[in-house]
VOBA-1610 file (N, C-alpha, C; in pm, whole numbers, padded with zeros to 5 digits, always signed):
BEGIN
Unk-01414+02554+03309Unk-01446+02418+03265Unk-01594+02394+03287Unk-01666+02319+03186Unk-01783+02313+03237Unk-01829+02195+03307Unk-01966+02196+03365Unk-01978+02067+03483Unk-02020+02010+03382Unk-01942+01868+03331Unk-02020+01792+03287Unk-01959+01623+03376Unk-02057+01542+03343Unk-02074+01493+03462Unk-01987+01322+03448Unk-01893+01263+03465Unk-01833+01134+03383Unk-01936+01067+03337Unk-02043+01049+03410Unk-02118+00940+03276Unk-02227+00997+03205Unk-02203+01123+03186Unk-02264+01202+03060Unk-02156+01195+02916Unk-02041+01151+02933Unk-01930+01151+02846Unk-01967+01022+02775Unk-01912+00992+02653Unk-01997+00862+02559Unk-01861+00776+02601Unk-01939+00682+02565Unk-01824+00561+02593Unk-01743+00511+02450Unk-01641+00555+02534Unk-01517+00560+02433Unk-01406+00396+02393Unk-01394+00312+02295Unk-01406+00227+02308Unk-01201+00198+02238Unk-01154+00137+02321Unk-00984+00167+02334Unk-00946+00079+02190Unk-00878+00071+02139Unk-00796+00021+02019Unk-00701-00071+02127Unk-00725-00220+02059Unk-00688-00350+02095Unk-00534-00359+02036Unk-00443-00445+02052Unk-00337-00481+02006Unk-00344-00524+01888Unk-00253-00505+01795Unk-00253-00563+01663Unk-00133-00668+01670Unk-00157-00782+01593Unk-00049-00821+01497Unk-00055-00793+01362Unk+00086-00790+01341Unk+00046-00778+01152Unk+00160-00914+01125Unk+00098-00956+00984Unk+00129-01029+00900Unk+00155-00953+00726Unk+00323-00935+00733Unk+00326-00897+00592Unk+00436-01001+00512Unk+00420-01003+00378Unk+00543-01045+00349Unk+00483-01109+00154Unk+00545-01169+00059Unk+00477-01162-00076Unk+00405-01328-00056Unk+00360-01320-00186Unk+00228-01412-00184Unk+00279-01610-00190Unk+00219-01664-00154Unk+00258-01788-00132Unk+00333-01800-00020Unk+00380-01744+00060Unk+00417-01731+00220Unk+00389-01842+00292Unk+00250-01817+00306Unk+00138-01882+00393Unk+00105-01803+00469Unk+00084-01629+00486Unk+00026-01521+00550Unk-00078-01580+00608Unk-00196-01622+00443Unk-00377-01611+00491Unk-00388-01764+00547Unk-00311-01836+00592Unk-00287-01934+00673Unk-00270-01913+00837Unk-00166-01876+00824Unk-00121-01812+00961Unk-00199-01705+01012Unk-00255-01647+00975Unk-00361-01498+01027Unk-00454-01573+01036Unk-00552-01687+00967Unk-00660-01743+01029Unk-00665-01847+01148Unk-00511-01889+01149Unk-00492-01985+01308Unk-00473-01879+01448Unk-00409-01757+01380Unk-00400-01705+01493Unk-00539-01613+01551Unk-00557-01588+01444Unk-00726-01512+01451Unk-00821-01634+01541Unk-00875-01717+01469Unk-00898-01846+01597Unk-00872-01879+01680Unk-00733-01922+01693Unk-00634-01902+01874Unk-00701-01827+01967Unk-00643-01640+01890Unk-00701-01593+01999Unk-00819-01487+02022Unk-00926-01545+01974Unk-01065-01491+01940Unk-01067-01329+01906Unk-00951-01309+01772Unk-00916-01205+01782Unk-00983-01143+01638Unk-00980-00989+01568Unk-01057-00973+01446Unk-00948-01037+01351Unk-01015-01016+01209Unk-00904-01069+01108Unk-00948-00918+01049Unk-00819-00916+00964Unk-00833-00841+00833Unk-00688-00832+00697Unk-00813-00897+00603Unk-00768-00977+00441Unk-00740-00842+00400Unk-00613-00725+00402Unk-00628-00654+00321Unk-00590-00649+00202Unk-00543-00742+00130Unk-00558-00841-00010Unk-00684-00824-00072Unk-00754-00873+00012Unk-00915-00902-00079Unk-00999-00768-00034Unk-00964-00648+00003Unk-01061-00498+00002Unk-01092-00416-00083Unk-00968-00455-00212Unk-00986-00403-00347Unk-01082-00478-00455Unk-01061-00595-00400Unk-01255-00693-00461Unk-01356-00675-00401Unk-01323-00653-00246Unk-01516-00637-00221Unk-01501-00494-00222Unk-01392-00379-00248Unk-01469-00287-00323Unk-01516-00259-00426Unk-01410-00370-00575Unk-01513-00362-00685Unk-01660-00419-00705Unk-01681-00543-00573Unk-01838-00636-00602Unk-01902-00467-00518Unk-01849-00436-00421Unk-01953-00309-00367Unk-01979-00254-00515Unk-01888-00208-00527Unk-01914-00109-00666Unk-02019-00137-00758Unk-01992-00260-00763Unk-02088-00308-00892Unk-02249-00318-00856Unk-02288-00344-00688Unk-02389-00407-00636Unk-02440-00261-00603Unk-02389-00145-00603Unk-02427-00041-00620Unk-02428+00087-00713Unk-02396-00001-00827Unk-02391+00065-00955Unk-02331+00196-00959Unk-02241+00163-00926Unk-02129+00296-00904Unk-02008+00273-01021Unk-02027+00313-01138Unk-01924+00341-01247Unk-01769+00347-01205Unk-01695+00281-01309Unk-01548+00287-01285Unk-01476+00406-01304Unk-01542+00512-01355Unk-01511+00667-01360Unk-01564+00777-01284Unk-01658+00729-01193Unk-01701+00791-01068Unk-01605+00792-00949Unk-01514+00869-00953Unk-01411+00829-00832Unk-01465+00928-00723Unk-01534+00940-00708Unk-01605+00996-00602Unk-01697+00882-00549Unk-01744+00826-00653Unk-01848+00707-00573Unk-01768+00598-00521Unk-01672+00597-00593Unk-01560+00461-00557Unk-01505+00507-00386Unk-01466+00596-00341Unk-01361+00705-00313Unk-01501+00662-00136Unk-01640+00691-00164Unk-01707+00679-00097Unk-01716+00552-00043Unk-01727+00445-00132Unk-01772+00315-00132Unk-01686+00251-00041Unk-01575+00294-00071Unk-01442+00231-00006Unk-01417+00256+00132Unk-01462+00372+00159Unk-01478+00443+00261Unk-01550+00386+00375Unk-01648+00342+00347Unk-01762+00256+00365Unk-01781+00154+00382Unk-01687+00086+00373Unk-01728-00108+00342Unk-01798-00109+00497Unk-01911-00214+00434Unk-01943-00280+00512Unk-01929-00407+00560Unk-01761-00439+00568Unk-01726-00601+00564Unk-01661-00642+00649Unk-01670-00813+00677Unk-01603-00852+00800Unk-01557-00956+00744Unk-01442-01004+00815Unk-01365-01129+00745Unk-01394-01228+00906Unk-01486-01332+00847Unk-01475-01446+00990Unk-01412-01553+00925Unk-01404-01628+01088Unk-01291-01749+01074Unk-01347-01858+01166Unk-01414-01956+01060Unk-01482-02102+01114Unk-01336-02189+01155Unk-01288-02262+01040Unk-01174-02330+01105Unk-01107-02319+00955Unk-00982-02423+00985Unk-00905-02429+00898Unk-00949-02475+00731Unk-01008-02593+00737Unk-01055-02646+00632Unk-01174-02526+00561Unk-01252-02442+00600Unk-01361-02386+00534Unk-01291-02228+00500Unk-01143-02205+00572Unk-01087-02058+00513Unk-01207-01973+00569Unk-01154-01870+00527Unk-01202-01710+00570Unk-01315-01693+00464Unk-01439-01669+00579Unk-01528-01635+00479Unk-01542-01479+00476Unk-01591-01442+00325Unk-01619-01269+00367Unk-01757-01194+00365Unk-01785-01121+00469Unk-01931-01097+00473Unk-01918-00931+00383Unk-01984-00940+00309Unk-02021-00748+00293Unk-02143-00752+00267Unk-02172-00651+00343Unk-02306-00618+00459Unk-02463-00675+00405Unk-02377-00782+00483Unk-02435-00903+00546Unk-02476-01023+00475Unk-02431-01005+00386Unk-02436-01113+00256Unk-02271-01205+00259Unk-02276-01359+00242Unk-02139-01420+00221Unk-02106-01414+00044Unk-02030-01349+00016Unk-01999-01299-00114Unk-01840-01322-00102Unk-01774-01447-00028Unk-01639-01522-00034Unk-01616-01581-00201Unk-01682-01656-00240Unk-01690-01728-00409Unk-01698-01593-00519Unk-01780-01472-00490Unk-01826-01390-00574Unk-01642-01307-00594Unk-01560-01323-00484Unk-01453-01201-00532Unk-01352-01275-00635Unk-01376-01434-00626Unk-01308-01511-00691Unk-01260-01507-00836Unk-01395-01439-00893Unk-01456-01420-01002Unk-01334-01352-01095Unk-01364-01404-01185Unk-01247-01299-01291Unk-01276-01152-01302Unk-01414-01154-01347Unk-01450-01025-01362Unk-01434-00882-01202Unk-01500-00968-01122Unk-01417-00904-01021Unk-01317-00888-01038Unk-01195-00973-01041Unk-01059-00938-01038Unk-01071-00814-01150Unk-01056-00834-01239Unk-01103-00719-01334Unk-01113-00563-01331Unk-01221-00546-01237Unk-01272-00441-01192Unk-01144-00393-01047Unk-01139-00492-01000Unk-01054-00472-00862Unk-00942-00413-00939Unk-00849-00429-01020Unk-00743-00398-01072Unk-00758-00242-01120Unk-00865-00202-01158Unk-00910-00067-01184Unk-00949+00051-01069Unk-00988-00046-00915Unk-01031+00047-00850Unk-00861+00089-00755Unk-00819-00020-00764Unk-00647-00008-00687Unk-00581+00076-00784Unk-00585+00138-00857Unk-00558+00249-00914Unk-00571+00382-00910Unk-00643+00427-00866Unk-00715+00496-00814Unk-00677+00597-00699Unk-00585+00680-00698Unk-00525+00747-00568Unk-00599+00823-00434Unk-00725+00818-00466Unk-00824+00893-00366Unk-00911+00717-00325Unk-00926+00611-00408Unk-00970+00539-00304Unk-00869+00424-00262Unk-00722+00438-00298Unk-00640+00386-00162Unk-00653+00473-00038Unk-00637+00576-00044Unk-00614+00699+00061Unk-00752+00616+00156Unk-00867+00578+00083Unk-01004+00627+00154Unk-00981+00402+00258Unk-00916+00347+00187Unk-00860+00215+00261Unk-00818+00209+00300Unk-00714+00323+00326Unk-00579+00286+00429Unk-00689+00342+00582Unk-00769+00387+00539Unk-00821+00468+00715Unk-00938+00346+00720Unk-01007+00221+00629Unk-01081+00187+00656Unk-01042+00072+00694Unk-00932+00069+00693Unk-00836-00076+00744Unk-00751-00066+00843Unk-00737+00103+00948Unk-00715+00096+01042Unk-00875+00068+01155Unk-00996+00081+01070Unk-01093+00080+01125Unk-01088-00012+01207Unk-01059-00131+01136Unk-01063-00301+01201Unk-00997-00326+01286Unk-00947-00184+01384Unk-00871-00260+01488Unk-00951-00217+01613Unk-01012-00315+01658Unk-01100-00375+01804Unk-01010-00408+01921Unk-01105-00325+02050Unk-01088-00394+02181Unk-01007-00509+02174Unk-01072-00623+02159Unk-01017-00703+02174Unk-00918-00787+02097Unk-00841-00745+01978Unk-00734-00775+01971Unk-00702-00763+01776Unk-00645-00767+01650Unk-00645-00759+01550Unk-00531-00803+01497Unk-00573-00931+01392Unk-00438-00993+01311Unk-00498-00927+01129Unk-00382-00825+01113Unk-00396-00807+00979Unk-00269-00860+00884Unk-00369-00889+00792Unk-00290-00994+00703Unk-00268-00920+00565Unk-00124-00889+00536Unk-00107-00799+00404Unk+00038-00758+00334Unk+00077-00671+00278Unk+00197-00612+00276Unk+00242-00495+00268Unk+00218-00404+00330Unk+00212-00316+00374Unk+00174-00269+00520Unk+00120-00359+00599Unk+00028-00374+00758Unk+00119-00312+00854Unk+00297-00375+00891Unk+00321-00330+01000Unk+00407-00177+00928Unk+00444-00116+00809Unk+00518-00073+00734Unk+00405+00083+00731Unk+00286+00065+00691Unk+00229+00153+00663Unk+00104+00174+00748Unk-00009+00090+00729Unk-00125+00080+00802Unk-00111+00094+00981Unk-00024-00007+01022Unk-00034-00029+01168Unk+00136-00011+01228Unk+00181+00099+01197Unk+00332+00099+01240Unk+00357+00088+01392Unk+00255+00128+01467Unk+00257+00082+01603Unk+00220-00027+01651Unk+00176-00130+01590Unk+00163-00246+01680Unk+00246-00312+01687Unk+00156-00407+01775Unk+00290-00439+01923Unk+00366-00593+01878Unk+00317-00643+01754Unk+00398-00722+01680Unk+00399-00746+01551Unk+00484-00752+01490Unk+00490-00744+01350Unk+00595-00853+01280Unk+00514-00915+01220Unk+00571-01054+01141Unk+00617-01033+01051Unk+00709-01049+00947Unk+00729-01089+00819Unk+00795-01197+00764Unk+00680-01263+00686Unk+00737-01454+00669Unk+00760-01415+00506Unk+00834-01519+00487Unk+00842-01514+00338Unk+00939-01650+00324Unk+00941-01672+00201Unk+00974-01847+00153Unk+01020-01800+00011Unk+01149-01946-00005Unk+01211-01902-00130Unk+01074-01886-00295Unk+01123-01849-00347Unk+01030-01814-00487Unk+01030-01996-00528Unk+01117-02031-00515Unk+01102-02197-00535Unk+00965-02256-00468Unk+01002-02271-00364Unk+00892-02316-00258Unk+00751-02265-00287Unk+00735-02125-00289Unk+00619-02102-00285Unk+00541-02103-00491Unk+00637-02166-00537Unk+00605-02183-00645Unk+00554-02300-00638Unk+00643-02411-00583Unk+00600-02534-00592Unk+00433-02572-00478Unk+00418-02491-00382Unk+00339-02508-00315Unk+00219-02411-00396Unk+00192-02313-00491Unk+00107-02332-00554Unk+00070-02386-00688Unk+00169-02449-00740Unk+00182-02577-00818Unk+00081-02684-00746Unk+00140-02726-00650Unk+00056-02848-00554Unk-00086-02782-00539Unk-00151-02643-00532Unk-00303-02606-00543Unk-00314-02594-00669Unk-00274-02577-00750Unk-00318-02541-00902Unk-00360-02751-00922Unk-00275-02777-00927Unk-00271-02969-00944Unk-00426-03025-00900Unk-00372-02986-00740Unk-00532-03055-00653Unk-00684-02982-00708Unk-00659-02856-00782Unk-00810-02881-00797Unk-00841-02864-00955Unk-00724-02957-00989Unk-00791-03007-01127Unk-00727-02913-01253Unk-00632-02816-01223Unk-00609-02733-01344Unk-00483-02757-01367Unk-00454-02720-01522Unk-00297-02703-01530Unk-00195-02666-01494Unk-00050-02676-01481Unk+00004-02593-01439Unk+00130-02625-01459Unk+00270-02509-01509Unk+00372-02537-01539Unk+00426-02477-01442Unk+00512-02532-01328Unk+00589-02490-01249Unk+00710-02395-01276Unk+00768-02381-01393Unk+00907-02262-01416Unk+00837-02138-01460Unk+00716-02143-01521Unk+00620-02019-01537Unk+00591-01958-01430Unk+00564-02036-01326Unk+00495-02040-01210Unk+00575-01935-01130Unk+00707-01994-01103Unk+00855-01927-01009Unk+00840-01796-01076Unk+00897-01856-01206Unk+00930-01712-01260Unk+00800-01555-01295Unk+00659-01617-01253Unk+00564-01509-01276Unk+00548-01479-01088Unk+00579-01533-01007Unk+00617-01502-00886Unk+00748-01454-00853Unk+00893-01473-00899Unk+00950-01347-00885Unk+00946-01209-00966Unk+00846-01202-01076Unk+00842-01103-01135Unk+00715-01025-01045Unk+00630-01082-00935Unk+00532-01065-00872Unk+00624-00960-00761Unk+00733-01091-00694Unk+00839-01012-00614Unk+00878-00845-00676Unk+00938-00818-00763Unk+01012-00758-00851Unk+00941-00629-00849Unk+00808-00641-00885Unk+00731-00520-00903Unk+00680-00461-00739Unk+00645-00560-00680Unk+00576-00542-00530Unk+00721-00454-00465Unk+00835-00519-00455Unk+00910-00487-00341Unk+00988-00339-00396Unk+01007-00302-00512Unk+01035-00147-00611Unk+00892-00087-00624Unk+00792-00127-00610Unk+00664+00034-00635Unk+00710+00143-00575Unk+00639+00259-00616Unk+00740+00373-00539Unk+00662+00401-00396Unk+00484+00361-00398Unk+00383+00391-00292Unk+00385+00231-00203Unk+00448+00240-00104Unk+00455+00145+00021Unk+00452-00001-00041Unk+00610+00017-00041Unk+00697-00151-00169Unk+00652-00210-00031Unk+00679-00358-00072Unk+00685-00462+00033Unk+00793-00513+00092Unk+00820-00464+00245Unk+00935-00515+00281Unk+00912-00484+00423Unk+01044-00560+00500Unk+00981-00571+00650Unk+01009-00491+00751Unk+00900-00405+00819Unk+00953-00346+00930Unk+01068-00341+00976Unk+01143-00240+01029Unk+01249-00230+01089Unk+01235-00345+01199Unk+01111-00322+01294Unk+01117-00433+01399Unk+01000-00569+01376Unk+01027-00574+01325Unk+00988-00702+01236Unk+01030-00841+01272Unk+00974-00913+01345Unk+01014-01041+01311Unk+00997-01150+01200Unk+01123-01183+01131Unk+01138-01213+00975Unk+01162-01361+01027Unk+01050-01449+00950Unk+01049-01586+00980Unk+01046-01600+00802Unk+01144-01751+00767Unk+01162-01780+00661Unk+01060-01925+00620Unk+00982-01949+00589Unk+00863-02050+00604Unk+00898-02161+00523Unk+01030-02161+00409Unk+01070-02249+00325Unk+01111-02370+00355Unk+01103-02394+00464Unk+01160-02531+00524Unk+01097-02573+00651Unk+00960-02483+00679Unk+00917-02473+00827Unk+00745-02550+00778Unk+00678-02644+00868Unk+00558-02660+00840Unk+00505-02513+00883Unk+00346-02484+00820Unk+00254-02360+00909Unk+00276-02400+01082Unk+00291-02513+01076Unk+00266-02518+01238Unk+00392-02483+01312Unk+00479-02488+01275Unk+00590-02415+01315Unk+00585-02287+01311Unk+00568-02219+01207Unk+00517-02125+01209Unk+00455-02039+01280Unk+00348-02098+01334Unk+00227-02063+01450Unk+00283-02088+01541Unk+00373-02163+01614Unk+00389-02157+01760Unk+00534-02059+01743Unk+00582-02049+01676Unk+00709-01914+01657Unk+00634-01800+01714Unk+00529-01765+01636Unk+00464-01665+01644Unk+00376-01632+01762Unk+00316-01809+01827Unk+00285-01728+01925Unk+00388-01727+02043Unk+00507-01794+02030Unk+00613-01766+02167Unk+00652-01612+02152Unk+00652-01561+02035Unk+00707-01410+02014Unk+00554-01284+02029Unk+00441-01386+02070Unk+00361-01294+02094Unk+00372-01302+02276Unk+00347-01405+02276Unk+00418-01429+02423Unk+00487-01300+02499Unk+00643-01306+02401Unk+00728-01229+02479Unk+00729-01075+02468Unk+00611-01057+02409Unk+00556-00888+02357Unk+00443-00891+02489Unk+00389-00962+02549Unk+00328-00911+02658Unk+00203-00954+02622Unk+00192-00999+02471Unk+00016-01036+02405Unk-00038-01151+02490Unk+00004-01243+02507Unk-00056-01366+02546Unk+00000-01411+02691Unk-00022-01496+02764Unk+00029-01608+02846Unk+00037-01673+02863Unk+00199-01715+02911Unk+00224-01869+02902Unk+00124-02003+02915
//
């Protein structure tokens, strides 16, 4: 063995506890992952929105939609952090070092994003850049796939979900408030066809951990919600009373 000396050895920096948050869209996931991310001064990670700031990367580095090597890299790479001011201002997203939260909004982003999630060498190159985000001090990832695929070992794992009614009507009530149209039976029904495709894909459907705690949000305020979650983080050893 050779003499080397303990603090010649680099400092090695331990992987924090995760929660995950999975379950389909209108839930209230990116709700609940930013109260608890605040709670407990813990990282976030939107892995929803990694396939847009890899298409704005893409674009801000002129990396072609047929370069899957540059994509494959890019992805690899992000330079992004998801922070959390408070409730009212949502999750802003930094990529490196610019707030480019409004820019993924964009259609055309969406656009491009839909082309790079295609792509079988730069999911591969996200799934390792989204175990990246798990820190010392603690990690709520927010997604569907998180406790199933990404983080099968952490030490709690949520899955909320709400009838296709509900979460129809509750983005009915955001489509309304900021001014746009909206037909609610389109609505249900382009959200269980959302269900339909997500929970049958053949590459990591959406559905809940074996040990999973399955909270139904259809009749529950978020704030119910949040203290469920944290009595059951509680009794995992995460927090104290």
């Amino acid at each position: 063995m050779s003499d080397i000396e303990v603090n010649d050895l680099p400092d090695v920096q331990l992987a924090g506890p995760v929660i995950t948050v999975d379950g389909p869209s209108g839930a209230g996931k990116g709700t609940l992952c930013q109260m608890l991310a605040a709670k407990l001064s813990w990282a976030l990670l939107d892995s929803g929105a990694l396939y847009r700031v890899t298409a704005l990367a893409a674009k801000q580095h002129a990396v072609a939609m047929d370069n899957e090597a540059g994509l494959e890299a890019i992805a690899a790479h992000l330079d992004v952090q998801f922070q959390v001011s408070d409730k009212e201002a949502g999750v802003q997203v930094i990529l490196e070092g610019e707030n480019v939260t409004s820019s993924l909004r964009t259609e055309e982003t969406g656009a491009i994003a839909s082309q790079v999630a295609a792509i079988n060498s730069v999911r591969s190159a996200l799934l390792e850049r989204q175990r990246g985000f798990q820190q010392s001090a603690g990690l709520i990832a927010d997604g569907r796939d998180m406790g199933t695929v990404v983080f099968p070992s952490a030490e709690l794992k949520v899955y909320l979900t709400a009838s296709a009614e509900e979460r129809g009507q509750r983005r009915y009530k955001q489509l309304l408030g900021s001014g746009n149209n909206a037909n609610l039976p389109q609505i249900i029904e382009d959200i269980r066809a959302r269900d339909d495709r997500d929970m049958n894909r053949s590459i990591a459907p959406l559905k809940p951990a074996e040990d999973a705690i399955i909270i139904d949000s259809t009749s529950m305020s978020i704030e119910s919600v949040f203290d469920q979650v944290l009595q059951a983080a509680v009794k995992a050893g995460l927090l104290s009373e």
